[in-house]
N, C-alpha and C positions, 0 to 999 in steps of 0.2 A: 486450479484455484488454490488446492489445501499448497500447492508444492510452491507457489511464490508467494503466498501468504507467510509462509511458513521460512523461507527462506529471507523473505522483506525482513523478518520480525529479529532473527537470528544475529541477520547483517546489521541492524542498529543497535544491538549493544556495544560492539567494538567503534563507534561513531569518530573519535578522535585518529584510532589506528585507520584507519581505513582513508579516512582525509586527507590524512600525513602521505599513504600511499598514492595517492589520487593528486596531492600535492606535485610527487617526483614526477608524473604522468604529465603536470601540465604543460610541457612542450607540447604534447600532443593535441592538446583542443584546440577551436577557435580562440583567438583574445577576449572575449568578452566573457566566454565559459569558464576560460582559465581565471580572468579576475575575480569572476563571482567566488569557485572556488577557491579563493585564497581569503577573500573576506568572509567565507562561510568559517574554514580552517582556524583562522587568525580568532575567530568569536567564539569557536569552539574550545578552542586550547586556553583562551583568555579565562572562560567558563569556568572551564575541569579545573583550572590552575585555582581559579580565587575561589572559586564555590563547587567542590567537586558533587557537592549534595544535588544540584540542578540535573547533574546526567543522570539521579536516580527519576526522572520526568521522563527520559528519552529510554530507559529500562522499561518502564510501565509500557511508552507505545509501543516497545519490543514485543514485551509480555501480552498485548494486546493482539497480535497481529498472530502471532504462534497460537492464544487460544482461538482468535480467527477460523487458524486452519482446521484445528480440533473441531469445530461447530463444523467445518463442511464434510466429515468424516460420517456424517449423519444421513446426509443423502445418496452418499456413497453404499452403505448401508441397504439403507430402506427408501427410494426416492421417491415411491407413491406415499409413506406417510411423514417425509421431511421436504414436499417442495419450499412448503413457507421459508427456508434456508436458502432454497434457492432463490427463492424470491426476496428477502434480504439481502442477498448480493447486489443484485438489480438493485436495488434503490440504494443501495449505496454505492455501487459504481452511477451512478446517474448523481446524485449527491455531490461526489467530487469536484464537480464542473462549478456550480456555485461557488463552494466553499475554497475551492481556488481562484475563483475571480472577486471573490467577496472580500477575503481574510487576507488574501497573495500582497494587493495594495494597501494594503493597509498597514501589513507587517516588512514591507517594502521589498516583498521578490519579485524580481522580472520576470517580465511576461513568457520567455522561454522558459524559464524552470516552472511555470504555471503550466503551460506546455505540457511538460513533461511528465509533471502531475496527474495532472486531466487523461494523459494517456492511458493509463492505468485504469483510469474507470471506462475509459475508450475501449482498448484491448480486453478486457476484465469482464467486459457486458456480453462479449460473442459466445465464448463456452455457455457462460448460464444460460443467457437464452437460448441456447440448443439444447442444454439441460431441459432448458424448461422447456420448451416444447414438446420434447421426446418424452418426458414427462405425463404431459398432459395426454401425449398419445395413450401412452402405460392404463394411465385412471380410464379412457374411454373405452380401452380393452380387458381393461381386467375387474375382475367385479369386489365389492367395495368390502373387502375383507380384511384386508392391508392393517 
């Protein structure tokens, strides 16, 4: 969790360099992936150009996501007295799914990059909850000194 959290957060500050790259790539996707990314590319570059103040928005989710990783550092730590961290995760990998089919239409992405979204809280939810179980083992074993 710290290491793609942390890795998520890293990779969207370069958001234009990375698209341009992903650009040259688009032989390689399906058509309809490659278009999406060319309209994402084309919105982005349009952005930086006329308002380069708006990528200080997509810095913050950056910044958001790196101190993300920082907060799971905690259970790493001491996990009988940081589950509620782990337990945070969980509700917000379960949150995703909503806020991708809520927000996804309305801000007009397709259903596949909602997808792909959603995955994340999908794949994201299996470690914690092993955390968290293994976890709860710890506290039923260990006595409450933590």
């Amino acid at each position: 969790m710290i290491t793609g959290l942390f890795i998520s957060g890293v990779t969207a500050f370069p958001i234009e360099t990375e698209l341009n790259w992903l650009m040259s790539q688009a032989g390689n996707f399906n058509p309809t992936m490659a278009t999406w990314l060319y309209k994402v590319y084309n919105a982005v570059h349009a952005t930086t150009t006329a308002y380069p103040f708006l990528a200080y928005g997509t810095d913050w989710l950056a910044f958001a996501h790196v101190m993300l990783a920082v907060l799971f550092v905690g259970p790493l730590r001491n996990p009988l007295r940081n589950i509620w961290v782990i337990e945070f995760g969980i509700i917000a990998c379960v949150a995703i799914v909503p806020l991708a089919f809520i927000a996804g239409p309305i801000r007009g992405i397709p259903i596949f990059w909602r997808l792909i979204d959603c995955s994340f809280g999908l794949f994201g939810i299996i470690p914690l909850y092993l955390c968290h179980r293994d976890i709860k083992l710890l506290l039923k074993l260990t006595p409450a000194t933590y």
